[in-house]
Steps between C-alpha positions, in 0.01 A plus 500: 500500500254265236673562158227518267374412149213649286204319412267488166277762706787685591482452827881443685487155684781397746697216298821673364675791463343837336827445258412164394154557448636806280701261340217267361312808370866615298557166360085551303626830393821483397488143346853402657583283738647708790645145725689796744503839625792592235259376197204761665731791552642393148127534394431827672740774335512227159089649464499776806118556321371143530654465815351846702188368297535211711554661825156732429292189436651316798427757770140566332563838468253576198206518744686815704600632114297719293554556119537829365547429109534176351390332797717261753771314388415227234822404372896678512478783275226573791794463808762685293455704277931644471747388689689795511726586763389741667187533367328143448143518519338240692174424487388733283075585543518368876370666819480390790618600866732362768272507765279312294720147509525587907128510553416185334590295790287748756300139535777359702500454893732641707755816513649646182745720632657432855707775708715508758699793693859441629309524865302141354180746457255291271257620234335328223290559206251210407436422129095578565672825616701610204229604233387750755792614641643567128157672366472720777877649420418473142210719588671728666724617217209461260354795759815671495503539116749247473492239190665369245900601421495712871763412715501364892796542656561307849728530784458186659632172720414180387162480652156365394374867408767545233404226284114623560577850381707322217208315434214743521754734230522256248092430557426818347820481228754769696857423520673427809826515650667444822790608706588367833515709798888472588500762255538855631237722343711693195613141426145347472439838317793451227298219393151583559475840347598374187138342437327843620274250736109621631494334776736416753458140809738513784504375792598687867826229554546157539761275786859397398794399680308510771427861510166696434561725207254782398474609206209808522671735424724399204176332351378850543834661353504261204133642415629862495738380255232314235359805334213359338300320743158494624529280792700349719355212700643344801533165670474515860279846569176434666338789293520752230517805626920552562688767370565500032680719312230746350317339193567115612211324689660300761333195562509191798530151273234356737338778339649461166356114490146608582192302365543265225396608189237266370502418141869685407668265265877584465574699217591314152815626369735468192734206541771719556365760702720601829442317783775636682842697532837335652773714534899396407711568834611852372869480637669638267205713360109538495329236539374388196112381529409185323116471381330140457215410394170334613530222265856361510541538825194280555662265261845479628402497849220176470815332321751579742265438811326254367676261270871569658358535851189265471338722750102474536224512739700280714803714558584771741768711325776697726736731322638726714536802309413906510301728242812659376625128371342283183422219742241687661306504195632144410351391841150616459483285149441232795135638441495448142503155565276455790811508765426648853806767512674567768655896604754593727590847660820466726848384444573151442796494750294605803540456812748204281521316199238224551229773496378401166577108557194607748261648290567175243433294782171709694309573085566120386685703215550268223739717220734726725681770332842647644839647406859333504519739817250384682622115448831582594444690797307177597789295430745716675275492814503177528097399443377168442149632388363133375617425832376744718178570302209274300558565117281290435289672250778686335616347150687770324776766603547776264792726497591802307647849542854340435666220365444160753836342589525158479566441877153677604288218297727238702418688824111488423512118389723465803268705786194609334347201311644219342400504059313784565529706158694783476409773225758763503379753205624741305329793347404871536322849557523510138243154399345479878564119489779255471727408208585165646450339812372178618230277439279242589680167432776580314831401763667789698878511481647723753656818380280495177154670394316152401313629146490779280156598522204421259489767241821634590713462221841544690797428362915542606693726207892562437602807370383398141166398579561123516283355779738286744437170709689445772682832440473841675301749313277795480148446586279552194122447431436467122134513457274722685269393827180650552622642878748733343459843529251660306663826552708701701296805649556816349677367225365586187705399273632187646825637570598393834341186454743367199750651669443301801477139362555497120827740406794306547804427372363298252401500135121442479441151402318450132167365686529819730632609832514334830454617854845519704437433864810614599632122712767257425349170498546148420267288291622122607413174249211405748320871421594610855660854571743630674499885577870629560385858595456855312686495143495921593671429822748208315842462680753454208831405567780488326263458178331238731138563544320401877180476629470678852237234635753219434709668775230596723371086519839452628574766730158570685520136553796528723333529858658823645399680156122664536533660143749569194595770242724446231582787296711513169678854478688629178835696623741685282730346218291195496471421844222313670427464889265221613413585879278275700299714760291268741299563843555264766271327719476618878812392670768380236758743378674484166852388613809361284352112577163605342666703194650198416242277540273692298807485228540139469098445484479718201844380324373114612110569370561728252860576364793712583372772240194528734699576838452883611782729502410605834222392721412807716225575783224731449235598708236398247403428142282719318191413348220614310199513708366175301822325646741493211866590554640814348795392277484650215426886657761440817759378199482816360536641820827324574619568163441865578299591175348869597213427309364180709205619705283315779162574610531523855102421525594176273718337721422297869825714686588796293787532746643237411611644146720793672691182666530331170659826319774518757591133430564625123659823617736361724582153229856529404602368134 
């Protein structure tokens, strides 16, 4: 990719990076010198006003922007007007729309959104195509009585018509959320009949692991279940005349996309109005839905994909994802900047693990997305794909879902592509972006997140609110980010949503409270981070506190190891057991000679504190269906507290959990 730089016009030319040029325009406003990254991020949460200011101006985005009162942002008192948290008010006077900052590259040649089937079935979606496409759903709804503050609920894959019936409900200012079809139907309905939703998009099933999987009839079941609706339209029916539930039109999306609607603009909403509801995982109770709005997440997302990611018209962004996680949402910000995006419905192990080395290859993909997982299971099979492949085009790998280990970004400098830049990121549901991460031109250090982001104002805290370098310490963000929540849905009174993030342990600092993300982390001297794993799921012992990731770099680096679960159980009288389940790769077996070996790589790595009590071979590791491990419920579970309850719908293998149970039932202290 052409980095890029903006000119006195304000057109982007192709002589540096969208950071630098971002730089030049900070340095006017802010009057300082900012020589390196560390002086701009300095910059950024030193006047978070000036700075989002900044970002505004820089991606033009007063010509999409419409001014209620006062007008569009002249000056800071204009960008924020508190800076409580929660509750800062961003932008106050501002509307605007989403879809608006997508369309405004509908000049560009060539495909916007690219999709491909785990069979290597093809479709794509031109940018000439999109206003159409997106006005003729918006239409739709408009026709179906649905508008502004209505809910669309979808039961999707990761396919091209998702993000146009995203699209198309943001056109006309209704909220939107997603949920993946893995789920069963009551699980997609303990999240989706929260919001009460109109209309419902599904789709009649989708390919994975190689197997055909239909989906009719729970699409049809999950309908029963949403009370409210009015329709329920359907990817892959060839008309409109199948079987609804009485009082719900059922519609074919062929159907559903109709005729584009000449001359319908997208509806102008408050800054903050909801653009869409993500759900928590709900393990351990309902999920919780998290509402952003139109405005920051425009924001954020032009920062994160465009200054951090310098992705533009060039780029062909790939990260494989599915509607129930953030990253699907994160991924079609690749249109925000003018990006061609890239969706994939299948597994990413199938028929093996250099399935999605393909794809990079076939698209010319040049920011590719993935998961720890997915890198190691291309490690432990033994792929060369820089070898075996032309990478070529690709420039960036980014990683998230869990902490990176150290050995992986060796493996991809090793077999993948020499330099190429790693940007392992950390974030959540909760912001829809990235706390930290990498970025262009600042160094990559393996096992580290490069940068705290721009805005961000992260810091590491002891106990008495001192922030740390080079120590481990809780994750904190001081100062609010316009991508935060602007509520949590039906939550009136803010309740679940201090509880969530700002009551803690600690006394509320004189300038106010602070958001507690709920990770250990390390801040080093170079403004690099280290993420140690869940401060909820911490393993303390003997009045030693460890990070869980520390000991999953080492051991799921060991080649007979697929995956690791370490687990830090409270016993009677002050007891504490420290068992080490792990799942083995076909063919190896978990012997004396491997026990040990496993042993002496953690005492050697790590210390002798960190060795297991017991390293014992389960069947699998339970997960949340966005891919994060289950310590904190399953420690409850092994500690036998009666009151510790999983959602079964929650969780990849539900059966797992029985197995888990018996481990704590038959533990001996």
């Amino acid at each position: 990719m052409q980095g890029h730089s903006v000119s006195d016009s304000g057109q982007i030319s192709s002589d540096t990076t969208q950071i630098d040029a971002f730089t030049d325009l900070a340095r006017v406003r802010s009057g300082r010198e900012l020589s390196d990254y560390a002086a701009l991020w300095q910059w950024s949460v030193d006047e978070p006003a000036g700075f989002w200011r900044a970002v505004w101006d820089f991606y033009d985005l007063g010509v999409i922007a419409r001014a209620a009162e006062g007008g569009l942002p002249s000056g800071d008192v204009d960008v924020l007007a508190t800076r409580d948290m929660p509750g800062a008010q961003w932008f106050p006077g501002v509307r605007l729309n989403y879809v608006s900052a997508v369309l405004r590259h509908c000049d560009r040649p060539g495909a916007a959104i690219v999709g491909i089937d785990e069979d290597g079935r093809r479709s794509a979606i031109d940018w000439a195509q999109l206003p159409g496409l997106v006005t003729g759903f918006a239409q739709t709804l408009t026709d179906l009585g649905v508008g502004e503050g209505d809910v669309v609920a979808a039961y999707l894959p990761d396919i091209p018509e998702a993000v146009i019936a995203f699209l198309g409900t943001a056109h006309v200012g209704a909220i939107w959320s997603g949920c993946g079809q893995d789920y069963a139907p009551e699980g997609a309905a303990g999240r989706l009949s929260q919001l009460d939703p109109k209309v419902l998009v599904t789709a009649t099933g989708y390919r994975y692991n190689g197997k055909s999987v239909d989906k009719s009839a729970d699409s049809t079941a999950l309908a029963g279940l949403l009370t409210d609706l009015v329709a329920h339209i359907v990817v892959g029916e060839s008309g409109s005349d199948a079987a609804a539930a009485p009082g719900v039109r059922r519609i074919a999306y062929d159907d559903a996309i109709g005729t584009p609607a000449e001359g319908l603009d997208p509806a102008a909403v408050p800054f903050d109005h909801p653009l869409w509801v993500l759900f928590s995982s709900g393990t351990t109770g309902k999920p919780k839905g998290i509402v952003h709005g139109h405005g920051g997440v425009v924001l954020e997302h032009l920062k994160a994909a465009g200054l951090h990611g310098d992705l533009g018209s060039d780029d062909v962004f790939f990260w494989q994802t599915a509607l129930s996680w953030m990253m699907w949402n994160f991924q079609v910000a690749g249109l925000l900047v003018g990006s061609r995006i890239l969706c994939y419905s299948g597994s990413p192990l199938y028929p093996d693990a250099d399935r999605l080395w393909q794809l990079v290859e076939a698209e010319g993909v040049t920011y590719f997305g993935t998961s720890p997982g997915q890198l190691q299971a291309s490690r432990k099979a033994g792929l060369v794909p820089g070898r075996d492949h032309d990478l070529s085009s690709l420039r960036t790998l980014g990683s998230t879902g869990s902490t990176l280990a150290a050995d992986l970004f060796t493996w991809v400098d090793d077999n993948v592509k020499a330099g190429l830049p790693i940007s392992s990121i950390s974030g959540g549901t909760d912001v829809v972006t990235a706390f930290a991460g990498g970025s262009t031109g600042v160094p990559v250090v393996a096992g580290e997140l490069s940068v705290r982001y721009l805005g961000v104002a992260l810091e590491s805290w002891s106990p008495d609110r001192k922030p740390l370098v080079g120590e481990v310490g809780e994750m904190v963000i001081t100062a609010p980010m316009p991508s935060m929540p602007v509520s949590f849905w039906n939550d009136p009174d803010d309740a679940r949503y201090l509880a969530a993030y700002f009551e803690h342990e600690w006394d509320v600092p004189a300038d106010g409270p602070v958001w507690r993300h709920g990770d250990w982390v390390t801040v080093t001297d170079r403004g690099s981070l280290v993420i140690h794993g869940r401060s909820d799921a911490t393993l303390n012992r003997h009045g030693i506190r460890m990070g869980s990731a520390d000991i999953y770099e080492v051991v799921e680096g060991i080649d007979e190891i697929a995956e690791a679960f370490v687990l830090g159980v409270d016993g009677p009288g002050g007891a504490y057991w420290m068992p080490l389940f792990v799942t083995l790769v076909p063919g190896a077996a978990l012997d004396d000679d491997l026990r040990a070996r496993l042993a002496s790589e953690v005492r050697t790595r790590l210390s002798p504190r960190h060795v297991p009590d017991e390293v014992i071979a389960a069947p699998g590791i339970p997960h949340t269906r966005t891919g994060k491990k289950l310590e904190v419920p399953v420690t409850g579970i092994l500690t036998g507290r009666s009151e510790v309850s999983i959602d079964p719908k929650s969780v990849d293998d539900y059966s797992l959990i029985d197995w888990y149970a018996a481990q704590g039932r038959a533990h001996t202290w």
